[in-house]
C-alpha positions in Angstrom: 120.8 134.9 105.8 124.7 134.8 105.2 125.4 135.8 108.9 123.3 132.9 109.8 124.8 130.4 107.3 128.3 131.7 108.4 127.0 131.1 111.9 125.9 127.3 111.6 129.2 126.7 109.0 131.6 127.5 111.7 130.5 124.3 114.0 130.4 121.3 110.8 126.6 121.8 109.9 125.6 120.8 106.3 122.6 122.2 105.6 121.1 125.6 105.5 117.3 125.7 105.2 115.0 128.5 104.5 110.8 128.5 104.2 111.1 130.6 100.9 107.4 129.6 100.4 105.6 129.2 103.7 101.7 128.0 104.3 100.7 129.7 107.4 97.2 128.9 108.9 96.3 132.9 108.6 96.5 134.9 106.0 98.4 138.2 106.7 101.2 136.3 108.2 104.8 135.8 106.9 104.7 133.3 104.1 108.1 133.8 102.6 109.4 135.8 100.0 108.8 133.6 97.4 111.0 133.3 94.3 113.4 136.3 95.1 114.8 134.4 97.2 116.2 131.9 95.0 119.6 134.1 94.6 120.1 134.2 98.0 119.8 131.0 98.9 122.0 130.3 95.7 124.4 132.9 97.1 124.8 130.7 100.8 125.7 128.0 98.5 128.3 130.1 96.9 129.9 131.8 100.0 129.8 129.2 102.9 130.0 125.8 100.6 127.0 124.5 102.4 124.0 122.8 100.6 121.0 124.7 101.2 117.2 123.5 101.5 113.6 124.5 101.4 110.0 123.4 101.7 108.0 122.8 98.6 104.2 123.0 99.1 103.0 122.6 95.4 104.5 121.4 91.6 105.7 125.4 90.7 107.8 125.4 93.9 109.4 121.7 93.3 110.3 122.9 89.5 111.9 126.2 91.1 113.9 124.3 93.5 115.1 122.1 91.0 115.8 124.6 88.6 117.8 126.5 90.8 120.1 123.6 91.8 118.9 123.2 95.5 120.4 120.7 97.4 117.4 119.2 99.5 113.6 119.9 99.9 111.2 118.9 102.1 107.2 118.5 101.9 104.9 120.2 105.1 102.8 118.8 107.0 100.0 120.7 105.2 100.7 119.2 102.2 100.8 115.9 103.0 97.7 115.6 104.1 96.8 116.2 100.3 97.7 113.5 98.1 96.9 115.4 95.1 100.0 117.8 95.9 102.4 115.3 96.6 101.6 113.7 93.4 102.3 116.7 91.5 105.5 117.1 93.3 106.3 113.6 92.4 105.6 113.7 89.1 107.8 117.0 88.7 110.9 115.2 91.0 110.2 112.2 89.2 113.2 110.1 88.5 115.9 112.8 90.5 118.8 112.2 92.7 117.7 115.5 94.9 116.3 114.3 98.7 113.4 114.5 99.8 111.9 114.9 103.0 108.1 114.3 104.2 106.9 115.7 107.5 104.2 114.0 109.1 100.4 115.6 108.5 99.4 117.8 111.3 96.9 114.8 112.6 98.7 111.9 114.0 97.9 109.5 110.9 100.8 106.9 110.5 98.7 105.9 107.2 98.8 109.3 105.8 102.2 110.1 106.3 103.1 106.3 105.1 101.0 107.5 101.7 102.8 110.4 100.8 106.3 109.1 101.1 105.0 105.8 99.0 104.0 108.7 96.5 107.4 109.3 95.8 108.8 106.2 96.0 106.7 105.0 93.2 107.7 108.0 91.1 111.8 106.8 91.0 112.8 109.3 93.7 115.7 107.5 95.0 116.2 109.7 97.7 113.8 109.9 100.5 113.1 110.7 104.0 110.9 111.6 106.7 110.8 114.0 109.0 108.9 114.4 112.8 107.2 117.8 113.7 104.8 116.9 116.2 101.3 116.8 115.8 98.4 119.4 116.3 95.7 118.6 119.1 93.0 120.5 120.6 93.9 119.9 124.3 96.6 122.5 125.8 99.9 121.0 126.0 103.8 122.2 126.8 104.3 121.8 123.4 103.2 123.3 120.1 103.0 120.2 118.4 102.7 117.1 120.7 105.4 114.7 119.6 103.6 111.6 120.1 106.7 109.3 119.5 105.1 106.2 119.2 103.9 107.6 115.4 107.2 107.9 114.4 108.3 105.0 116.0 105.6 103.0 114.0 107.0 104.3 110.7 110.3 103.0 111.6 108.5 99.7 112.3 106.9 99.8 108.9 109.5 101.7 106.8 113.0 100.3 108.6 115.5 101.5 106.6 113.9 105.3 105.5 116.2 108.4 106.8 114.1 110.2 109.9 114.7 113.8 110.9 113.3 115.0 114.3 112.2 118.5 114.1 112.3 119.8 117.6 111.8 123.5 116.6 107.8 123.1 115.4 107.4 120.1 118.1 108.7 122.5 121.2 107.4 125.9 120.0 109.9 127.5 122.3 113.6 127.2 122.9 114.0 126.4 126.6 112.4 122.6 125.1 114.6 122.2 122.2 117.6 120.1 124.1 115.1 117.4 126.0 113.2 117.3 122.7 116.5 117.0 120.4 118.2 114.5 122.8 114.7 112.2 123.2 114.9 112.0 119.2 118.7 110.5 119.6 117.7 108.3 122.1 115.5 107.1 119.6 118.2 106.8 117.0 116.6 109.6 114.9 119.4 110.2 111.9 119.3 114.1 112.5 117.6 116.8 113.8 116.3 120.6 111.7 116.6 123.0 114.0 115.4 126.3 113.1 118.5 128.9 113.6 118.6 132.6 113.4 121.4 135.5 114.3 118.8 137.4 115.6 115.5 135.4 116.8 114.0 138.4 118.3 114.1 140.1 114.9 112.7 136.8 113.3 110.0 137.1 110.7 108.3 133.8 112.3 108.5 131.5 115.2 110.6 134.2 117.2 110.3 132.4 120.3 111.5 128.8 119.1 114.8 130.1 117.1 118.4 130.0 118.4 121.4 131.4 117.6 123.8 129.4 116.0 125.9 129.6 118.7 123.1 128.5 120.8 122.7 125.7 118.4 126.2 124.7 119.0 126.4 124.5 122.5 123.0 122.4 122.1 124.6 119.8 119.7 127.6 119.2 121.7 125.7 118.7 124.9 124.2 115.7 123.3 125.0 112.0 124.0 125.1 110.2 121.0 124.4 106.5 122.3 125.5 103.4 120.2 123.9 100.7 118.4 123.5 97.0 119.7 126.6 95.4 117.8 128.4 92.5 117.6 131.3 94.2 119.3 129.2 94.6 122.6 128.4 92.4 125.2 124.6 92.1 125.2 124.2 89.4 128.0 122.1 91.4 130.5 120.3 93.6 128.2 119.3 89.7 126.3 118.2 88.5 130.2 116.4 91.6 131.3 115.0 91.5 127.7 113.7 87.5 128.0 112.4 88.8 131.8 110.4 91.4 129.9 109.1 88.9 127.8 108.1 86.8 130.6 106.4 89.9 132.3 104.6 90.4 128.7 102.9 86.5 128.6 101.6 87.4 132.0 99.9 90.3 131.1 98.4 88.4 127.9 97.2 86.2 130.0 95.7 88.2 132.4 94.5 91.0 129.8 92.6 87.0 128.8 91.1 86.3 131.9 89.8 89.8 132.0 87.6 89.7 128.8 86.5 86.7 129.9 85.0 88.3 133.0 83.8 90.9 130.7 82.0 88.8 128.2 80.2 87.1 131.5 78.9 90.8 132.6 78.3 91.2 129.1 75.4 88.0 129.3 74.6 89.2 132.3 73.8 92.6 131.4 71.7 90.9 128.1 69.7 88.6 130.1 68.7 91.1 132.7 68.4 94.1 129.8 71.3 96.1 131.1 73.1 99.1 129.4 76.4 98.6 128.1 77.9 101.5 129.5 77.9 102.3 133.0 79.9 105.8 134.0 79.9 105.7 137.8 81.7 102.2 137.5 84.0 103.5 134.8 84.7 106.5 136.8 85.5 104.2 139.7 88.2 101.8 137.6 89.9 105.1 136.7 90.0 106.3 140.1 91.0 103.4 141.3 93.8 102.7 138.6 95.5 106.1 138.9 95.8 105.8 142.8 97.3 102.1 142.7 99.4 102.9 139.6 100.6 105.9 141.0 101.3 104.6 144.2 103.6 102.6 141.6 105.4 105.1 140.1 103.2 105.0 137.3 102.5 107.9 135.3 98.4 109.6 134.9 99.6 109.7 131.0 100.1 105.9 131.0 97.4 104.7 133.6 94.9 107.0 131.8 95.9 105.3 128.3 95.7 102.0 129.3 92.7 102.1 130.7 91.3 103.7 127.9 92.6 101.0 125.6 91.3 98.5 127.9 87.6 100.1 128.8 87.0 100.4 124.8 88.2 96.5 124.2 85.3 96.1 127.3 82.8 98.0 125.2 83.5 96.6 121.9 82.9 92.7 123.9 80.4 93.6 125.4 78.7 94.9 122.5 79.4 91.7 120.6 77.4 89.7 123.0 74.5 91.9 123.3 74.5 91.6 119.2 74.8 87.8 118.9 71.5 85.7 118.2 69.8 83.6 120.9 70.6 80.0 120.5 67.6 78.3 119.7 66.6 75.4 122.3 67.0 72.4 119.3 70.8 73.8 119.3 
């Protein structure tokens, strides 16, 4: 641990974290050592002067922190998905100065993350953040945890002025991801990043594969571009003009997105009249194909053709199912 911390001190990092206490899916693997390591982490304070930080999962591990004079702790995706823990770790951090940070739950729920971090803002915790580890899906990806940006991006939205981490450790899952994954979060004007560091990855009690040195980390940092705000310093007149022509583009597509429930509803009589299912897969099937060879043929990603035509299709079915539900107008009406 202090050849680590001595390694990240060296190049103007803060913040030295450690899982002490560590929910792992299986039991058997590495969950920390638990209270014994209190001194240590007390001891990185001493020696390298940095603040030090570590995930509480339950009210005994919050009252430990806090005892011990930690500097930060964070809540795990695990445990907010369980309001019942994050109110006892409210109620125990109730009324503190210490930060605290809440990753998102493991299932991409904007509402439940929202609910923890309101949790603690109603128990006088003056100090709190959020913090993005990806989310966990069934489907095979390049990433451990999908980021799914637009979830974080929708707490900003709602939450403008909370602090937002990007964790690109849990999100990538291994290191070769960890620069496209950290610079993505900056372009999106994340406030930091928790990157999990090690002097010897390979000898890592967990995660092995997504740990870098801290001289690795270093080298990451500093090959980052930090972009600037929109100011009042900056001339803005293109990016306002290509903004109003995006806009304009925006209307269009309203409008069309209009004229194309319209035609919806009218198969949707249609389809009533003449006792019709709803759903019809061949001609789905053919939209899709359809789409992804025009939108390619655009430069259009299969990601983004395949979402919007899901977005669209289940707007389809929920008209159509509307007018298959409404009552027959009687002949007198």
């Amino acid at each position: 641990m202090l050849e680590t911390a001595r390694g990240i001190s060296a190049g103007g990092i803060g913040v030295f974290r450690a899982g002490l206490w560590k929910p792992r899916t299986r039991p058997g693997a590495f969950e920390g050592v638990g209270n014994k390591g209190i001194p240590m982490m007390q001891q990185v304070q001493t020696v390298t002067g940095l603040k030090v930080a570590t995930e509480v999962a339950n009210a005994a591990h919050a009252q430990a922190a806090l005892q011990a004079g930690f500097d930060v702790v964070w809540i795990g995706a695990r445990t907010t998905a369980n309001p019942f823990a994050v109110q006892e770790i409210a109620h125990v951090l109730q009324g503190t100065d210490i930060p605290v940070f809440v990753k998102n739950p493991l299932n991409p729920d904007v509402e439940l993350w929202i609910g923890a971090i309101e949790r603690l803002l109603e128990s006088d915790i003056r100090k709190v953040g959020a913090i993005h580890r990806g989310f966990s899906l069934y489907e095979k990806n390049i990433f451990r945890n999908p980021p799914m940006w637009q979830v974080p991006i929708e707490l900003r939205r709602r939450m403008p002025q909370l602090p937002m981490l990007c964790d690109p450790s849990h999100i990538a899952g291994k290191r070769k991801l960890l620069q496209q994954i950290a610079q993505k979060a900056m372009d999106l004007n994340f406030d930091g990043l928790m990157v999990e560091t090690h002097c010897n990855p390979a000898a890592a009690l967990s995660d092995p594969q997504q740990q870098v040195t801290p001289e690795a980390l270093h080298q990451m940092l500093q090959n980052l571009v930090i972009r600037q705000l929109e100011g009042d310093d900056t001339d803005n007149t293109t990016l306002e003009e290509l903004r109003s022509q995006i806009s304009c583009v925006d209307n269009e597509m309203l409008t069309l997105m209009h004229k194309r429930i319209a035609l919806v509803k009218a198969i949707g009589i249609y389809k009533k009249k003449h006792n019709i299912t709803i759903l019809q897969p061949q001609r789905w099937d053919e939209i899709i194909t359809t789409g992804l060879q025009t939108g390619q043929q655009m430069g259009l990603s299969e990601a983004f053709i395949n979402s919007l035509f899901k977005a669209i299709h289940e707007e389809s079915i929920t008209t159509q199912t509307r007018v298959m539900n409404e009552p027959e107008e009687s002949e007198e009406s």
